[in-house]
matplotlib code that plots the C-alpha trace (Angstrom):
import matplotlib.pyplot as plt

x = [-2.7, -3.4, -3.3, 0.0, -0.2, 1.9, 2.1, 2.9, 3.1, 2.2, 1.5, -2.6, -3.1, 0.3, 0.8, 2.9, 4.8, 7.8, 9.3, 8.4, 5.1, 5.9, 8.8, 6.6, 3.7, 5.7, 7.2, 4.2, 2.1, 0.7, -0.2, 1.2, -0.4, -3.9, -3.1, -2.2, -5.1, -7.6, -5.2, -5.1, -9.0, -9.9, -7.5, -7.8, -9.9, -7.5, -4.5, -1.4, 1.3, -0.3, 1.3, -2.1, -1.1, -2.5, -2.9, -3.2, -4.5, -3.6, -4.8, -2.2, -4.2, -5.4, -3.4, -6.9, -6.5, -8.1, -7.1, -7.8, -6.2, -5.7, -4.6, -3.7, -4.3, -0.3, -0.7, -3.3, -2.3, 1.3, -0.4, -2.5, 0.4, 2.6, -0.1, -0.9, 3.4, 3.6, 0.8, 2.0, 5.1, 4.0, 1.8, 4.9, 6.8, 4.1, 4.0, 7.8, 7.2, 4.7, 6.4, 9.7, 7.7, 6.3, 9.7, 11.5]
y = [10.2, 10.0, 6.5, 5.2, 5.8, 4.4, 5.1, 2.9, 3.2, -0.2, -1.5, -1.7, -5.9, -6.7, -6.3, -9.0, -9.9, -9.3, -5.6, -2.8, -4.0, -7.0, -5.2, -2.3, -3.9, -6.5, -3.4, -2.7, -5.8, -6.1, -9.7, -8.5, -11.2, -10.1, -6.7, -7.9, -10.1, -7.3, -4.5, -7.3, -7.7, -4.0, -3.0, -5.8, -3.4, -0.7, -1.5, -3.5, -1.0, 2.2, 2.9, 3.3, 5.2, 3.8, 5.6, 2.8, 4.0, 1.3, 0.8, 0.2, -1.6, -4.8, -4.5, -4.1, -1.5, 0.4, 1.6, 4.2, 4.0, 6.6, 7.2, 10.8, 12.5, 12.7, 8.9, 8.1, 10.7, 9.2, 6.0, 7.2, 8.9, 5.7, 3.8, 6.6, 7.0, 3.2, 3.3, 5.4, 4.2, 1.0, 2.4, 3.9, 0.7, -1.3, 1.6, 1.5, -2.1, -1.9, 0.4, -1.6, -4.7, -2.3, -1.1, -4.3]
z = [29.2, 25.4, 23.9, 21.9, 18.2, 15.4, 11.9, 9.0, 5.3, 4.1, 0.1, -0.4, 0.3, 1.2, 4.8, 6.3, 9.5, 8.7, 8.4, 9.0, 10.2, 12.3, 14.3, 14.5, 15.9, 17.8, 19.7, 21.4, 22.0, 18.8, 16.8, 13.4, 11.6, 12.8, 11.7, 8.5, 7.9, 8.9, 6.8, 3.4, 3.9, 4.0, 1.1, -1.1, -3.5, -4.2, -6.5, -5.2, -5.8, -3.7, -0.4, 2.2, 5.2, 8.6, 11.9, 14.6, 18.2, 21.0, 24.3, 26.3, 29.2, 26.6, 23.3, 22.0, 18.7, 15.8, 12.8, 9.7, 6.5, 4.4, 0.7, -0.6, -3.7, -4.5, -4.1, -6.7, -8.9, -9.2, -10.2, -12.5, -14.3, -13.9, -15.4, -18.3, -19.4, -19.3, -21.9, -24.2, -24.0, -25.1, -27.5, -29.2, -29.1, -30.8, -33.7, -34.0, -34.0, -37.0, -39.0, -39.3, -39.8, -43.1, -44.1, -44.2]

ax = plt.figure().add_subplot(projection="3d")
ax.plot(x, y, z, "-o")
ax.set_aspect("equal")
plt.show()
C-alpha cells in the first residue's frame, strides 16, 4: 500500500493553521502548526507573494511526514513581469508627474 499524499499550494513564508492548510493537515493527523513552522523556515528566502507547491508523503502508522516544495517557472516568471509592469508603470507616473510640475 502506497503512503497518503496531499498537495497544497501555499504563499512562500506564510503558512498558517488556519485554511487550507490547517483543515488539510488536521484531516489526516497532521500538527499544522509544525508544518507551518518548518514550511515558513524553509521558504523564508523566496519572495512573499509566490505560491510554492508542496507534495507531503505521510506515514500513516506514526503521522511522521516529509515534504518537497516546489516553485515553477510560470510562477517566477509571473513575478518577475508583475514586478517589471509595476515599474514602468510607476516610472511613467513619476514622468507625467514631472512634466506637469514643468508646465504649470
Amino acid at each position: 500500500m502506497s503512503a497518503p499524499t496531499t498537495n497544497l499550494v501555499v504563499e512562500a513564508g506564510k503558512a498558517s493553521p488556519s485554511p487550507p492548510v490547517g483543515p488539510a493537515l488536521g484531516s489526516r493527523g497532521i500538527k499544522a502548526m509544525d508544518f507551518c513552522k518548518l514550511f515558513n523556515a524553509q521558504t523564508s528566502h523566496i519572495e512573499p507573494t509566490i505560491p510554492i507547491r508542496v507534495n507531503m508523503t505521510i506515514n500513516a502508522k506514526d503521522k511522521s511526514y516529509k515534504f518537497k516544495t516546489k516553485l515553477t517557472t510560470n510562477d517566477l516568471l509571473h513575478q518577475e513581469t508583475s514586478q517589471r509592469i509595476i515599474s514602468i508603470i510607476l516610472t511613467l507616473i513619476n514622468a507625467i508627474i514631472l512634466i506637469l510640475i514643468i508646465l504649470c
